[in-house]
N, C-alpha and C positions, 0 to 999 in steps of 0.2 A: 505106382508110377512115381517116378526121380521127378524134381522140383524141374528139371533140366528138359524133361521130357513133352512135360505140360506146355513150358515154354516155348519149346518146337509146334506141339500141336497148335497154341493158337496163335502163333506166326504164319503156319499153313491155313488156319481159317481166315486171317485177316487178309492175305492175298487178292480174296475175289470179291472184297466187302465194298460195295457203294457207296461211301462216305462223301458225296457232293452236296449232299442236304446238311451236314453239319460243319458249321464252319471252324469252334475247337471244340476240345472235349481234352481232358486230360483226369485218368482215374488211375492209382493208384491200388492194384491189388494187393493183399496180404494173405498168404496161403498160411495155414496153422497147421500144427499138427508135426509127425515124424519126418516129410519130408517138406518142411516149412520154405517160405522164399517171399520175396517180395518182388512185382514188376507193373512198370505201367506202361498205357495204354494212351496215346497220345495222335489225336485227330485233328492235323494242321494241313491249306494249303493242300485239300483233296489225300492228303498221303496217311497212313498208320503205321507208327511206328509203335515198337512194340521192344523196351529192351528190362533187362531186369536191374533194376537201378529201384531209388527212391526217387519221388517227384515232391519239390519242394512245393511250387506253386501250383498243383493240382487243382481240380474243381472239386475232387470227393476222392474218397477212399474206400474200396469193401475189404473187407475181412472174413474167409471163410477158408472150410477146409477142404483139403485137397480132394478129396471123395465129392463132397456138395459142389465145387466148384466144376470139376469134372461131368456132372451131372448138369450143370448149368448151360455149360458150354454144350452138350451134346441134347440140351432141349426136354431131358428128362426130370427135371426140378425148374418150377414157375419162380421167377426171381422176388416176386412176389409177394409169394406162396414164403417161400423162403426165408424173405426179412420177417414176416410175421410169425413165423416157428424160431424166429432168432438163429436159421442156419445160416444167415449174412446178415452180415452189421455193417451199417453204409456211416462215414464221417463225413462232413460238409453238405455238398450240394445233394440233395435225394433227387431232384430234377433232371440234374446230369448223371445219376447214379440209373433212372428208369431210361435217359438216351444210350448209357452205355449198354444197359441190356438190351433196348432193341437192336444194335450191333452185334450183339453174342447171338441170337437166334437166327 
């Protein structure tokens, strides 16, 4: 899967996403790997947006690779599960890091 492609898909998940319980959230992803990329995830004023940029002022950051990540989004790898196999590595907040994955499932 293209860096470009992942970004599509989880534009179309964030569509039908609930976000009225959190008031922000801002994570920064990092994808690794061959088709590496960077985008965040930004939960402002009920809305999500979703562009591939860097976020300076972020709550967190993960890092993982496009396969793991791909598996995350689609509920087949425990985010969890995950940080504790070091298949994601979270910078800053880990709080905001487990609000954004209850948003990915």
């Amino acid at each position: 899967m293209k860096f470009e492609e992942l970004l599509a898909k989880v534009r179309k998940m964030a569509e039908g996403k609930d976000v009225s319980g959190t008031d922000f959230l801002a994570v920064q992803v990092n994808i690794t790997g061959d088709n590496s990329g960077v985008f965040y995830v930004e939960v402002k004023d009920g809305k999500v947006r979703i562009e591939p940029y860097e976020y300076n002022d972020r709550n967190c950051d993960i890092t993982m690779s496009m396969d793991n990540f791909n598996k995350l989004i689609d509920g087949k790898l425990d985010p969890v599960m995950a940080f504790t196999l070091g298949k994601l590595k979270v910078g800053g907040d880990i709080g905001k890091a487990l609000e954004f994955a209850k948003l990915v499932k």
